[in-house]
N, C-alpha and C positions, 0 to 999 in steps of 0.2 A: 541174539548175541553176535550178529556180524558185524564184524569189524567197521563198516559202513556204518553201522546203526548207533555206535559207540558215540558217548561223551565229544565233548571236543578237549583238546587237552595241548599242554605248555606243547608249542612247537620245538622243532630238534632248531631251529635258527635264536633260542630265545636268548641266549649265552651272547651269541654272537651281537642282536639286539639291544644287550643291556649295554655291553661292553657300550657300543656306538652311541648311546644318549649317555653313559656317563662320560663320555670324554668331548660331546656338545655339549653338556652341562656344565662342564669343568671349566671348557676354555669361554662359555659365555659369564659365568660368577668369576673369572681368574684363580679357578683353581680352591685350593683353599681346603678345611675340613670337608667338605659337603663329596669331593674326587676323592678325597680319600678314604673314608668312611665308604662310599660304594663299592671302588675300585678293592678293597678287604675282600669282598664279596668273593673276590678271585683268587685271593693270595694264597699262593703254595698248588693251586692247579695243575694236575700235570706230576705232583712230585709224589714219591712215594714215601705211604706213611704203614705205620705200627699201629696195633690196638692191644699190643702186649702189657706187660704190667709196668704203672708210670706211666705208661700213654693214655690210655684210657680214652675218652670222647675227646681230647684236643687232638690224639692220635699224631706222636712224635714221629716226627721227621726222621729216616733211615735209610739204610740199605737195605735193600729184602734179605732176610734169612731165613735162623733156622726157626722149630717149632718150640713155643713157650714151654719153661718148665712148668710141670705139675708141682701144685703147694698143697699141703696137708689142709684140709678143712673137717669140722667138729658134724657138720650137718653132711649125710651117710648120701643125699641126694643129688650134691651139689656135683657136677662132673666138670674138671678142669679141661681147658685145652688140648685135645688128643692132638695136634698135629695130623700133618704138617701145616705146618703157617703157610697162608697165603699172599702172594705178594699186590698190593693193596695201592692204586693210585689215586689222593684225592682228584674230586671231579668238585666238590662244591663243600663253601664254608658258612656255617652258620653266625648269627649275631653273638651267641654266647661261648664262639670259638670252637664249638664242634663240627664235625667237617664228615661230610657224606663219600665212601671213598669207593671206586671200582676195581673190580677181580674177573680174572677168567674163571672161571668152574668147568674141568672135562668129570662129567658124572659116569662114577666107577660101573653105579649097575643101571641106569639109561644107556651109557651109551652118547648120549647127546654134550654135544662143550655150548657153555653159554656165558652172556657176562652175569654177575651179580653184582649187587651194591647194597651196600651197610652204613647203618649209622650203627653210633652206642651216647648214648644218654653220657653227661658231666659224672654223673655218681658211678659209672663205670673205671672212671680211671682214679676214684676219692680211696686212698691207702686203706678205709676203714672198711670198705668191700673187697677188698682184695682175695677172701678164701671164699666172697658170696660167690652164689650163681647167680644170673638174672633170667629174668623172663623173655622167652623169644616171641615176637611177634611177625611174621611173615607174611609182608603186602605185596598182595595181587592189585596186574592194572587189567583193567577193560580194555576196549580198543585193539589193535593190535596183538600187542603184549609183546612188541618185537620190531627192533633190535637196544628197545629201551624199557625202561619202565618209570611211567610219569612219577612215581610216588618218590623218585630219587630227588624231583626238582623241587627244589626249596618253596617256590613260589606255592606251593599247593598249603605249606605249613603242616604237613600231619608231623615234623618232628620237634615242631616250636610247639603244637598243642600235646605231645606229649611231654617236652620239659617244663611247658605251662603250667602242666596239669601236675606232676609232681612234684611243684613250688606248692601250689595247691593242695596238695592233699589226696586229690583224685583222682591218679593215672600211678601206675607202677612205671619204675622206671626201663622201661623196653629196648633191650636190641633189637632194631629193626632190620630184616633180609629180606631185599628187595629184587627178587632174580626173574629172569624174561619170563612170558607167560607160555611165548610157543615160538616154535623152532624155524616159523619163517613168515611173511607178511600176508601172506597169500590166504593160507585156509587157518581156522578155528580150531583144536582140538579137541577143545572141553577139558584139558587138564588128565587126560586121560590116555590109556596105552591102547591108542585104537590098532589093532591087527593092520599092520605092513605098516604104520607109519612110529615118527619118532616116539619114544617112552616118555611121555610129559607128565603124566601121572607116576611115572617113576623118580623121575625127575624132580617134582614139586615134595612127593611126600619122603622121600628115600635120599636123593643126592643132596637135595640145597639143607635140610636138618643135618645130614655128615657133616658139611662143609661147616656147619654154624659151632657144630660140638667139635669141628677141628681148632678153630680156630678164638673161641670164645668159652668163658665161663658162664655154664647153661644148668642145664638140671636135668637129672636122666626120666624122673619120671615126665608123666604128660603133665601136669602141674604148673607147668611152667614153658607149653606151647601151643600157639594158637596163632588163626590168621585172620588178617583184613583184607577186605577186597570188595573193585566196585564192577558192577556191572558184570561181563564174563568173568574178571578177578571174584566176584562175588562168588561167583554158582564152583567155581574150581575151589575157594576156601572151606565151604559149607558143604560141597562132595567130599573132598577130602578129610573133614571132621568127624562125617557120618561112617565113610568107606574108615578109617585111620582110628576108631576111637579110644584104641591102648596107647597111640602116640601123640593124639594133641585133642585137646579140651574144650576149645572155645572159637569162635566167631563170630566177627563183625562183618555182615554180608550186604552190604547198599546198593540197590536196583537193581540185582541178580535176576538172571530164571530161577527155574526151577527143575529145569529136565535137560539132558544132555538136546543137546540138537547140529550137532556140526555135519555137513554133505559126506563127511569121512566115515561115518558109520557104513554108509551103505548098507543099512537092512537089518545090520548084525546085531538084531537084538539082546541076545544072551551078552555080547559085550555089552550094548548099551546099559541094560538091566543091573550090571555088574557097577557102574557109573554114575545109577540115578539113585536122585536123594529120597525121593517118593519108595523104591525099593531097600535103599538103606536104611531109611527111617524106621522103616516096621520092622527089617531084619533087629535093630537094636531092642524097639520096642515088644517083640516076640522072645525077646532072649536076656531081657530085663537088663540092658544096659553095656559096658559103662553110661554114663553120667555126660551127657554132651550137653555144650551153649551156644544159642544161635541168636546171636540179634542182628534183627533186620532193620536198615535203616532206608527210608526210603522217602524222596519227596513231596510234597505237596501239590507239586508244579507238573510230576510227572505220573506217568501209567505202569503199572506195576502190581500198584499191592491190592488188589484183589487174587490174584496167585499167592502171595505173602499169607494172605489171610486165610485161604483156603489149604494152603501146605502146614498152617498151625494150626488151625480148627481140627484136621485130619490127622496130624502128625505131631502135636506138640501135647505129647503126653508122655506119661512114665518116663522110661530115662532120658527123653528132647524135652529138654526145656527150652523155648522158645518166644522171643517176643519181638512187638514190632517197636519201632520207634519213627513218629511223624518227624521231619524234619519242613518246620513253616515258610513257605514260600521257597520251600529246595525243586530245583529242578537238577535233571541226570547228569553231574557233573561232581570230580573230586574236589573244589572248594566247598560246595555244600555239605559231603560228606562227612570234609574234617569239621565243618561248622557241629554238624549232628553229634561226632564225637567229640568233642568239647561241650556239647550240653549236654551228652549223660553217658555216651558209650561206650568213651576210653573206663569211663567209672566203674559201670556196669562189668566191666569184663578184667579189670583189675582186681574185681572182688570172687573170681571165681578162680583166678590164679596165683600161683606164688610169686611172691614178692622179695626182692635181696635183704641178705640181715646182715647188717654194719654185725664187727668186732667188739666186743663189750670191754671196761677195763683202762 
């Protein structure tokens, strides 16, 4: 899981890239629909937007303020916006108007300040959800994991295949919180509060879920949280499901390990042990539960899933429920991922959590 070893992923020049060929493109057609229709791609960048009520996934245009009121809702689960509101700059606009937008996060009990970034699905800002909660789903990247996080940039599509998917039928519609994976470029953590260094296991399972039920209408039980991630994002979603399982339900884990391995342990077993999925898995399975999902998705093209296969043979029993899923001619990379979840995985894992319930009447 070194960062070396990682996927290849959208360069930090791609913005700047696209920009440049659509305005060679422009001035070779003279301009016309085609510059402007891209040049959308950008529009409102830079500006600060709202995901309060009315805004919803167009995410209106404002002044940063104060924290959303709380509205009365019929279902005892749904948990409105606690505040305080975060102050929110889009970074990137979608084809169907919805817009990926970035926040600072200082995490109350890490310790650590980091950026995060959100999307919210169109049915987010529809009047008829208004007292629903929705489902969180929190994408980890590989690589890295810092001072960005690829799953932000549009080009990947994991947020086209989730509004795909629930024109469809088969994806619930997911707020997406996409927050760095570790605290600086250099070393790995594993997602975890290694002794002397920063709280990123704090961070991941403690600060960026505050931040989501600050700011967003969620669901207090686990029902309604769960993550994705590929490569080291993988093995940091799928530790944290197993270590977390009164807080979040489900995972979609693609090319992951399976055991912490970062040079930061140094030795410390008992931390490590505290970290790995091998040991969390039996602690659940010894203690009959809750009710964890892991699906693994992993490709064709690469090396992997015999560890996969060998951590569900051993571990995918009583309350792990666990499967793999081939993705045909995938190699270790997040296009193929979102490929894999769009042929069954958003599905898969939409049916093990709760989903928003429009206003009847």
């Amino acid at each position: 899981m070194r960062p070396e070893e990682e996927e290849e992923r959208p360069g930090r020049s791609r913005r700047a890239i696209w920009i440049s060929l659509v305005v060679v493109l422009a001035l070779l057609l003279g301009g016309g629909g085609f510059a402007a229709w891209k040049l959308d791609w950008f529009s409102g960048n830079g500006e600060a937007v709202s995901f309060g009520k009315g805004a919803g996934a167009e995410a209106e245009k404002k002044t940063p303020g104060g924290a959303q009121a709380a509205k009365p809702t019929a279902d005892p689960d749904v948990l409105m916006p606690t505040g305080p509101e975060s102050a929110f700059k889009q970074t990137t606009k979608l084809d169907d108007g919805t817009v990926i937008a970035k926040t600072r996060l200082a995490g109350a009990k890490s310790g650590f300040e980091g950026d995060v970034w959100v999307w919210t699905p169109k049915e987010y800002g529809d009047p008829k959800y208004a007292k629903s909660g929705f489902p969180v789903l929190i994408a980890l990247p590989g690589g890295n994991g810092f001072p960005s996080n690829y799953w932000s940039d549009r080009s990947l599509g994991l947020q086209k295949a989730i509004s795909e998917g629930v024109q469809a039928g088969t994806s619930l519609p997911f707020v997406v919180i996409m927050p760095v994976l570790n605290p600086d470029n250099k070393y790995y953590y594993d997602g975890s509060d290694i002794p002397g260094q920063a709280k990123m296991g704090t961070w991941i399972a403690e600060d960026v879920p505050a931040f989501a039920k600050a700011n967003f209408r969620t669901y207090k039980s686990r029902d309604g949280w769960a993550f994705m991630g590929s490569s080291s994002g993988a093995f940091v979603g799928m530790k944290t499901v197993l270590q977390h399982p009164d807080k979040f339900k489900a995972v979609i884990a693609s090319g992951g390990e399976i055991v912490p391995d970062s040079p930061l342990w140094k030795g410390n077993t008992q931390a490590m042990d505290a970290n790995n999925p091998e040991k969390l898995a039996q602690k659940l399975i010894d203690t009959g539960g809750p009710e964890v999902y892991i699906n693994f998705q992993i490709g064709t093209k690469e090396s992997g899933k015999e560890r996969m296969t060998k951590f569900q043979q051993q571990y995918g029993k009583g309350p792990v429920k666990m499967t793999i899923r081939d993705i045909q001619n995938g190699e270790h990379n997040g296009w193929h991922y979102v490929r894999g979840m769009k042929e069954g995985s958003l599905e898969w894992i939409s049916k093990v959590l709760k989903g928003p319930k429009p206003e009847t009447g």
